[in-house]
NUKEMAR-934368 format. One record per residue (C-alpha): x negated, y negated, z negated; chain. Coordinates in steps of 0.5 Angstrom, whole numbers. Layout:
BEGIN
(atom (X,Y,Z),A)
...
//
This chain:
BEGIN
(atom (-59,91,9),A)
(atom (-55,96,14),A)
(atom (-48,97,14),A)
(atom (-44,102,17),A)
(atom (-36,104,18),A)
(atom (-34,110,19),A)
(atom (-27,111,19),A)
(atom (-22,118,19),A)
(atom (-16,118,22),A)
(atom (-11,123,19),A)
(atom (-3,125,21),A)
(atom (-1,121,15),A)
(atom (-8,117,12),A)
(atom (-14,113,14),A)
(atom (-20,113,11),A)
(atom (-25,108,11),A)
(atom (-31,109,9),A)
(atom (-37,103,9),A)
(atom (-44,105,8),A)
(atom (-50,102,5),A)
(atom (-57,103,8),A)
(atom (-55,111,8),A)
(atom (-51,110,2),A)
(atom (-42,111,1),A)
(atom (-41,105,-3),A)
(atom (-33,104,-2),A)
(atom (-29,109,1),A)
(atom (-21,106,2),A)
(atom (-15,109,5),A)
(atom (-9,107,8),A)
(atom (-3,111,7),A)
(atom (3,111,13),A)
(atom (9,110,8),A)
(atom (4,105,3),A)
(atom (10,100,3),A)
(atom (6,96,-2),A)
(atom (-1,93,0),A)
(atom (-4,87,-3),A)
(atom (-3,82,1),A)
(atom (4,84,4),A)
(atom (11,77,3),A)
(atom (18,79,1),A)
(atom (23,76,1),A)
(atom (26,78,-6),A)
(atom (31,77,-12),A)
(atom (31,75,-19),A)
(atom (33,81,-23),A)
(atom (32,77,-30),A)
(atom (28,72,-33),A)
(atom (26,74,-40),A)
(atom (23,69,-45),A)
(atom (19,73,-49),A)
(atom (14,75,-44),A)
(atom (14,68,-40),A)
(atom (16,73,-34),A)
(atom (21,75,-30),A)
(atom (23,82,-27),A)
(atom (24,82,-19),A)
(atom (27,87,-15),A)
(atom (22,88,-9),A)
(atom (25,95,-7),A)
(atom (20,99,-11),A)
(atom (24,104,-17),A)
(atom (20,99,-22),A)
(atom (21,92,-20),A)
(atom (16,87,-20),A)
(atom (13,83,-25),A)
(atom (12,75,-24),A)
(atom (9,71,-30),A)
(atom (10,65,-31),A)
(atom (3,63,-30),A)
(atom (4,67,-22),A)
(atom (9,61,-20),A)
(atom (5,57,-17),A)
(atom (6,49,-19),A)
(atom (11,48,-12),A)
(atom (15,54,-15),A)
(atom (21,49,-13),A)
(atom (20,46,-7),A)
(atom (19,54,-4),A)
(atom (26,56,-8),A)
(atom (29,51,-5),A)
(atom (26,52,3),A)
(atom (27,59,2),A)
(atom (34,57,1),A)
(atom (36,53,7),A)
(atom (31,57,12),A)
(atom (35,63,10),A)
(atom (41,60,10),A)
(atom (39,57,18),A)
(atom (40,50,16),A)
(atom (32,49,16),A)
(atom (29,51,23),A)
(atom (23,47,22),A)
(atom (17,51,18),A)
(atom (11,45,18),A)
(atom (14,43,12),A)
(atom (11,36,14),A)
(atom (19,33,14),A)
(atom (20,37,7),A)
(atom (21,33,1),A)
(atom (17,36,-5),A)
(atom (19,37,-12),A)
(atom (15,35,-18),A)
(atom (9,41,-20),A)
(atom (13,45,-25),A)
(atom (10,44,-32),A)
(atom (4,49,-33),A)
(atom (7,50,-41),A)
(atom (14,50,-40),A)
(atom (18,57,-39),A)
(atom (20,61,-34),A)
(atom (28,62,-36),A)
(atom (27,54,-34),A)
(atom (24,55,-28),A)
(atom (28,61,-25),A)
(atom (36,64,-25),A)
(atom (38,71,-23),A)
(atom (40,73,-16),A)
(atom (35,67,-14),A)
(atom (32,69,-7),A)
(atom (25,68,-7),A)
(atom (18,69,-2),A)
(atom (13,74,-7),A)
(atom (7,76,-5),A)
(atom (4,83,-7),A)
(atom (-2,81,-13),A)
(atom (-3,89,-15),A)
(atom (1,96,-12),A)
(atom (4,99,-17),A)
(atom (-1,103,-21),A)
(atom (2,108,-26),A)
(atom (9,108,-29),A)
(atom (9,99,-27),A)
(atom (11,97,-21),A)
(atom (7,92,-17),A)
(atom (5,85,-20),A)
(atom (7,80,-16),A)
(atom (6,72,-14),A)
(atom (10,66,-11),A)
(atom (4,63,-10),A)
(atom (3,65,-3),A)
(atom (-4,65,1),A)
(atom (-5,68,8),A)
(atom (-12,70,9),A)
(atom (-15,69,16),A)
(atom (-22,70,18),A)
(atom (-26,64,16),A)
(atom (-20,61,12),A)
(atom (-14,62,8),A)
(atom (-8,58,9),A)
(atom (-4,56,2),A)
(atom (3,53,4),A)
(atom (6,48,-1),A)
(atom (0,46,-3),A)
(atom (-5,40,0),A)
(atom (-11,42,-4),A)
(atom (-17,43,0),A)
(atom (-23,48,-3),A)
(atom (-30,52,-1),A)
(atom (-32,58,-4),A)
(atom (-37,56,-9),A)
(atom (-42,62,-5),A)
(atom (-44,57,-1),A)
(atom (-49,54,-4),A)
(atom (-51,48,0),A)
(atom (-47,41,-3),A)
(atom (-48,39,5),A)
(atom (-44,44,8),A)
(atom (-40,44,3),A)
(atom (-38,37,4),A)
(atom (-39,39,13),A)
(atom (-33,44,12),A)
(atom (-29,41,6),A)
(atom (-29,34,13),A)
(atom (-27,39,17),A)
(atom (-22,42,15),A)
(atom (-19,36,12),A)
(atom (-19,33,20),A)
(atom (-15,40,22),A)
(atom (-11,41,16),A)
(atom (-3,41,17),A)
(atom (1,37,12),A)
(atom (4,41,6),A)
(atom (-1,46,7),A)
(atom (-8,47,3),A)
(atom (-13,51,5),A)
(atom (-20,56,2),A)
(atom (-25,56,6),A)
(atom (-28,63,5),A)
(atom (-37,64,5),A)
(atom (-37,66,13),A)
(atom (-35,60,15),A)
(atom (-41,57,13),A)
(atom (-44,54,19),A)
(atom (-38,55,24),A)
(atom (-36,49,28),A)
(atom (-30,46,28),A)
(atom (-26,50,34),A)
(atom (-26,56,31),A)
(atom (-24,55,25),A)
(atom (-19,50,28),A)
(atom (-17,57,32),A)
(atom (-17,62,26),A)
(atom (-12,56,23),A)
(atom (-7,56,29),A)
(atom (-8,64,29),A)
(atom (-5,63,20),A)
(atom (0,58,23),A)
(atom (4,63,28),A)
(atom (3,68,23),A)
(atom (6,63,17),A)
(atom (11,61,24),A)
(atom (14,69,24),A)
(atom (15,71,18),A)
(atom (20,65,17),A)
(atom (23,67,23),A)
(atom (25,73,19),A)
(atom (28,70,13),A)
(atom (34,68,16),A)
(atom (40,72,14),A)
(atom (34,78,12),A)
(atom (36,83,8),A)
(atom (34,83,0),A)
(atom (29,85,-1),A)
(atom (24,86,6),A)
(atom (18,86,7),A)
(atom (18,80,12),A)
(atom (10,80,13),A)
(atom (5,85,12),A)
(atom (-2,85,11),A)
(atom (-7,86,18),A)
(atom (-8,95,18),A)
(atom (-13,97,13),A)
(atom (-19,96,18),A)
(atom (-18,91,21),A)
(atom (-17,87,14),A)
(atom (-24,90,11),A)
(atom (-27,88,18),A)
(atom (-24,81,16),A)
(atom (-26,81,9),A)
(atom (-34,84,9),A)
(atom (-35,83,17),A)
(atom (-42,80,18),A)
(atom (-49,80,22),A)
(atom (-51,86,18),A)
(atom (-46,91,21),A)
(atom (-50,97,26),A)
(atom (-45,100,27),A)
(atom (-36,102,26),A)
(atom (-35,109,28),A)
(atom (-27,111,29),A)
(atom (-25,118,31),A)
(atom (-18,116,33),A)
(atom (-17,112,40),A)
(atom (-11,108,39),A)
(atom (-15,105,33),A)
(atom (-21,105,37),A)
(atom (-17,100,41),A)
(atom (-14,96,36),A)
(atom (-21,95,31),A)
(atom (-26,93,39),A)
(atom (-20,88,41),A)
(atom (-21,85,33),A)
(atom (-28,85,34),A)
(atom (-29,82,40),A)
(atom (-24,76,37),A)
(atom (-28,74,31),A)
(atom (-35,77,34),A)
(atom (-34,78,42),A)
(atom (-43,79,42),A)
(atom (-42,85,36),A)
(atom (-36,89,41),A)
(atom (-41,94,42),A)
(atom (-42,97,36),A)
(atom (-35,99,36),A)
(atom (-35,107,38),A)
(atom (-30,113,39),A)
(atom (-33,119,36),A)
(atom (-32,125,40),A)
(atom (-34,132,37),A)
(atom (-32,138,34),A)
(atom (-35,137,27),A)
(atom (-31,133,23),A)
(atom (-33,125,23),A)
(atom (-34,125,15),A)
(atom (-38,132,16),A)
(atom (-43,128,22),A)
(atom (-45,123,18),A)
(atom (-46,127,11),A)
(atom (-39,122,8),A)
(atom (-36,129,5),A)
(atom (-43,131,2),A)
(atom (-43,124,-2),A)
(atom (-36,125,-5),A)
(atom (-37,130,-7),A)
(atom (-43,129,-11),A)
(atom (-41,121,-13),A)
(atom (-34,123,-16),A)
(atom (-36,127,-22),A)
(atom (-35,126,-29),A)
(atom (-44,126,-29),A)
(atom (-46,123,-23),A)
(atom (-54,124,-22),A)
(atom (-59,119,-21),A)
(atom (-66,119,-18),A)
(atom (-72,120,-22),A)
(atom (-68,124,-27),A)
(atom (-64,120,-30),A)
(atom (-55,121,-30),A)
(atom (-49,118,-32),A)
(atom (-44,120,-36),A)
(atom (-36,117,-34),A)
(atom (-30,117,-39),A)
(atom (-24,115,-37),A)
(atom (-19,113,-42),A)
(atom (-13,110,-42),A)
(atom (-15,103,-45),A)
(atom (-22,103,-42),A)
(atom (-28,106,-38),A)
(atom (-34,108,-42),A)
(atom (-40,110,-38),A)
(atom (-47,112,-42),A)
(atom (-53,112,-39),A)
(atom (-58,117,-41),A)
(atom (-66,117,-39),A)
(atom (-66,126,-37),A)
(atom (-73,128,-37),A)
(atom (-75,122,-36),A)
(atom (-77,121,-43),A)
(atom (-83,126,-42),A)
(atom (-87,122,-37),A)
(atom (-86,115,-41),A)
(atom (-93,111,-42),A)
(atom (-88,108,-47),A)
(atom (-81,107,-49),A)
(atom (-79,101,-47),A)
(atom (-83,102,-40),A)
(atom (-78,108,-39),A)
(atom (-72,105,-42),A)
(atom (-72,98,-37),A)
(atom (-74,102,-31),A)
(atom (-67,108,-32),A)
(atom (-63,103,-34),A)
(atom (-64,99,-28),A)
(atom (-63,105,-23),A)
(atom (-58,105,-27),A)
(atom (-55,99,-26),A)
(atom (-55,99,-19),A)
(atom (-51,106,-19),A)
(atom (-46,103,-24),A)
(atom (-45,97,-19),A)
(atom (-44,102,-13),A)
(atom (-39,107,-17),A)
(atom (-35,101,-19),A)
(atom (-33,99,-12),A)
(atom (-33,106,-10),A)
(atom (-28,109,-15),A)
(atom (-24,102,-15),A)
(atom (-25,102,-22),A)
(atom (-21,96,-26),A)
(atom (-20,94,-33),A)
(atom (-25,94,-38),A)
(atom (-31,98,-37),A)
(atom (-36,98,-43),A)
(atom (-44,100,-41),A)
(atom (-48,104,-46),A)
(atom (-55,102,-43),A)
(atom (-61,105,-47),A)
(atom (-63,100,-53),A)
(atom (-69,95,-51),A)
(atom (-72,92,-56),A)
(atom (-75,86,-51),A)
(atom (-71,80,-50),A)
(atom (-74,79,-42),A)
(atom (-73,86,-41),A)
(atom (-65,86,-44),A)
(atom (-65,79,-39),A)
(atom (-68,83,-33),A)
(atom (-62,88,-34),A)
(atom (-56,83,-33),A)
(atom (-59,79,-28),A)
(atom (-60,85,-25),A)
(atom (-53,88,-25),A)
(atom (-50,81,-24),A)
(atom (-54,81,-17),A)
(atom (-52,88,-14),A)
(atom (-45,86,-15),A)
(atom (-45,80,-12),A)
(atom (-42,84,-6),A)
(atom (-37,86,-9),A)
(atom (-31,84,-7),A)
(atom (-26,84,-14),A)
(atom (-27,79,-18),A)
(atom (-31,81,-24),A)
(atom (-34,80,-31),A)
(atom (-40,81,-34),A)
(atom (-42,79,-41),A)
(atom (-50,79,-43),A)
(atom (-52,86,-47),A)
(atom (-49,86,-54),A)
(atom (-54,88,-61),A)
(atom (-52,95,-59),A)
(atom (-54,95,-53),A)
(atom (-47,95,-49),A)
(atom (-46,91,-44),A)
(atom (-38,90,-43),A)
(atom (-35,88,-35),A)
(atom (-28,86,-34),A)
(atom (-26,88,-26),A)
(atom (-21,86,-22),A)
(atom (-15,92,-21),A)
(atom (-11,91,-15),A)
(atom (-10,99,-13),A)
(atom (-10,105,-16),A)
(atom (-16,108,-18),A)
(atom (-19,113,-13),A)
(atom (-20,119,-16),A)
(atom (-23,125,-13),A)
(atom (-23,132,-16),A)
(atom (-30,134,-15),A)
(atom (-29,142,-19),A)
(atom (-27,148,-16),A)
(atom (-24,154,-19),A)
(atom (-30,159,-22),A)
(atom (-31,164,-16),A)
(atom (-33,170,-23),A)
(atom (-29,168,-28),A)
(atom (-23,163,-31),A)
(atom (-23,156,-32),A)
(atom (-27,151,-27),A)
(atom (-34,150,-25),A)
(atom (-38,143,-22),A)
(atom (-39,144,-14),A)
(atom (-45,148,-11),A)
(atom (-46,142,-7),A)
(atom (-47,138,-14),A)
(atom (-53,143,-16),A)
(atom (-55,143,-10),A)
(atom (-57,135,-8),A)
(atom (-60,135,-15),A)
(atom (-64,140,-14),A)
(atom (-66,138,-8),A)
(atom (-67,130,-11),A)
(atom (-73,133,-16),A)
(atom (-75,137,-12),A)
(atom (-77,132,-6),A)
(atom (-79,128,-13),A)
(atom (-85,134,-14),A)
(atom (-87,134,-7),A)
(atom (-88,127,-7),A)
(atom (-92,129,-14),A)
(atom (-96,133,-10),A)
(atom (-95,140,-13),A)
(atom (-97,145,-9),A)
(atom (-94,152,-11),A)
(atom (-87,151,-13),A)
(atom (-83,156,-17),A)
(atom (-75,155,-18),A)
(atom (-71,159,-23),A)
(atom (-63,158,-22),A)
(atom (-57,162,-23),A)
(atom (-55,167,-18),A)
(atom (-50,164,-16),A)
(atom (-54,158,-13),A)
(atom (-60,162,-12),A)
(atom (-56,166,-7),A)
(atom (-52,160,-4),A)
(atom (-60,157,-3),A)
(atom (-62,163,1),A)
(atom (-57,166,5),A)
(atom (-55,164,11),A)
(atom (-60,161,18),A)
(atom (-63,155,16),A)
(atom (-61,157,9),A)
(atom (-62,150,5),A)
(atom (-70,153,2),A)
(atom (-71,154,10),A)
(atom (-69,147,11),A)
(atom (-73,144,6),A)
(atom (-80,148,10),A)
(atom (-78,145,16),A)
(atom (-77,139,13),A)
(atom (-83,138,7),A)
(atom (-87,144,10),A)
(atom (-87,147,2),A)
(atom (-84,154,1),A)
(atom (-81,154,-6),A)
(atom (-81,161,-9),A)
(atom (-72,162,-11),A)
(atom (-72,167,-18),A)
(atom (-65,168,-20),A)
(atom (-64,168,-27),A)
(atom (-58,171,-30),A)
(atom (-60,168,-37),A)
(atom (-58,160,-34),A)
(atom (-51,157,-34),A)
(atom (-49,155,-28),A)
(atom (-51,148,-28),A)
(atom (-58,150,-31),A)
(atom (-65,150,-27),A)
(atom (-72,149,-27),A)
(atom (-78,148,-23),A)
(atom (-85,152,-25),A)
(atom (-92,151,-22),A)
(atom (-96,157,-21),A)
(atom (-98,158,-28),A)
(atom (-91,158,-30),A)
(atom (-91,152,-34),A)
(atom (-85,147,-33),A)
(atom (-85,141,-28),A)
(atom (-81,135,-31),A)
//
């Protein structure tokens, strides 16, 4: 496995865009004057408790205010209140909280109009950015994520990511870190530390101390609301999250960045500093690595597989459907249930990419092709669950219903990405599919019958995409001879639809 970062520097956005042995897997951006990220504390006030939805309205400086649940309190919501309270008024100077005196754990069935009065002041933290006409969801219960831990202050309890499978180091690190651990705080040890030894993850919890240090500094006599601590940029949080062994490469088109992601590295993993790089050309950084070609093509509402096989993705404003269907093939099956299980699972490999990379959250219900073997419809859902195992939202999955549906729930924390992939119709009204679009699927079927071993291939198309194969040096059925040695004779068809094309052998027959 291979794992690239390639990042896009704009004069008001970042972009980020992580690819996967050549493919885009996510793709994020950070916007300048994006005032809420997940992550990110404010010292807020209560707007107003309401008891019917066991939740209160926060105002955090957003138009809509936040909404904290009940369940979003944390058991230590009044030992923070009343911290909050004498920090912010400066008659608490010391933030260990070894010396503070804990309240009693808040019921876990009692009422939020118990528990919180309006004009209180109190430390949220950013659970989801505002998505739509809702303002953030946001949490009292507060963590700061560090490299290899993060820190849970009004807390004692000390837990490991059940990613790490081995009861040993599970018991290593659980010891460790209860030699190192301050008073009143807790701590989550994340998957990369396993294996790491004590200092570093000493020195990663003193790095989350002064950040906890810092950020109560700012509370006293702070304006209501402010953000008094923000997450790390973008990069350098995606770095923090996913950084491992299996980076080749992080290439950013911005200097300044540059500096600021080499200088990270090199603190979380000095002999990997060298994989940071300054990309310095004409051509667009997205372009060179062949990152807008794949937007393109993966935003649609069909997204093209190989083998012939497609998705169709449906939006809707309670769900995502996503159905998937066999294309052409159906033709070629030794038999049916043969062909079902071997799309449906290229299918769930792409579902997996397309849920992180679109950022898809909620309900999503996939309709598979139906299988009528119970180790086949097995196969199916271990499959899936392993290709999102990488993911990083929480998520879901349910085994294949009678109907063949599988049916995910995904963690939403920002708004989905959604990127308009159709382009006004050069001869005539209304919208029409990019020709890239058309074209990488050309050129998949095509590289798909080479393999085959066909000889004189034939390819009829609209004259739209036939003249954008043809024109030009090297024109794309150009690259396609330098590259597979194979000339494709081009036949502009009036007759076709935009999106319609077929291959033909010598004698005129269709090639599937």
């Amino acid at each position: 496995m291979d794992k690239e970062l390639i990042i896009r520097s704009g004069s008001s956005a970042i972009d980020f865009a992580l690819i996967k042995d050549g493919k885009l897997v996510e793709l994020n951006k950070e916007e300048d004057d994006s005032n809420f990220a997940v992550g990110d504390i404010f010292i807020a006030k209560i707007r107003k408790a309401v008891p019917g939805l066991n939740a209160a309205f926060v105002n955090v400086g957003y138009t809509k205010d936040g909404f904290l649940h009940y369940h979003d309190l944390g058991p230590q919501v009044q030992t923070l209140l009343k911290f909050v309270k004498r920090v912010s008024t400066g008659k608490l100077k010391d933030y260990s909280l070894q010396n503070l005196t804990f309240e009693k754990d808040i019921d876990k069935d009692g009422s939020v109009a118990e528990v919180l009065k309006s004009n209180q002041s109190l430390l949220v933290q950013v659970m989801k950015e505002p998505i739509s006409t809702k303002g953030p969801r946001i949490s009292s219960e507060l963590s700061l994520p560090g490299r290899y831990i993060v820190l849970v202050p009004f807390s004692n309890r000390v837990s490991v990511s059940q990613k790490i499978e081995s009861k040993e180091e599970k018991d290593r690190l659980k010891r460790l870190v209860k030699s190192i651990k301050p008073k009143g705080f807790g701590v989550i040890v994340r998957t990369v530390a396993e294996g790491k030894k004590v200092a570093e993850l000493d020195r990663d919890l003193q790095n989350l101390m002064s950040r906890w240090t810092a950020m109560c500094k700012k509370l006293y006599k702070a304006p209501h609301p402010s953000k008094v601590l923000g997450e790390l940029n973008r990069g350098s949080s995606i770095l923090r999250d996913i950084f491992n062994d299996t980076f080749s490469s992080i290439v950013v088109d911005e200097e300044e960045l540059y500096t600021q992601l080499k200088d990270y590295v090199a603190e979380i993993a000095p002999n990997k500093e060298s994989i940071v790089k300054l990309y310095q050309s004409n051509v667009p950084i997205f372009e060179k690595f062949g990152i807008e070609r794949q937007i393109k093509t993966s935003f649609g509402r069909t997204v093209s597989m190989s083998k012939g096989a497609y998705l169709i993705i449906e939006h809707t404003e309670a769900m995502h459907v996503i159905d998937v269907n066999s294309g052409n093939r159906s033709n070629k099956a030794k038999n049916q249930e043969e062909t079902a299980l071997e799309v449906n699972l290229i299918s769930a490999t792409e579902i997996a990419r397309q849920l992180r990379l679109r950022d898809m959250g909620g309900i999503i219900v996939v309709d598979f092709i139906d299988m009528n073997k119970a180790e086949n419809r097995k196969a199916l859902f271990d499959h899936l669950r392993e290709e999102m195992s990488d993911d990083r939202a929480k998520h879901k999955i349910l085994p294949p219903s009678k109907f063949g549906l599988i049916q995910i729930t995904r963690q939403r924390v920002r708004p989905e990405t959604n990127i308009k992939t159709r382009e006004e119709n050069p001869n005539g009204t209304g919208e029409i599919e990019a020709p890239i679009i058309v074209i990488d699927k050309i050129k998949t079927d095509l590289e798909r019958l080479i393999k085959k071993n066909h000889k004189k291939i034939t390819l009829s198309a609209h004259p739209f995409i036939a003249a954008f194969l043809t024109r030009g040096f090297p024109s794309p059925r150009s690259q396609w001879f330098f590259d597979h040695k194979r000339w494709v004779k081009i036949l502009p068809r009036d007759a076709y639809t935009y999106m319609e094309y077929h291959f033909h052998d010598k004698n005129g027959e269709v090639l599937d």
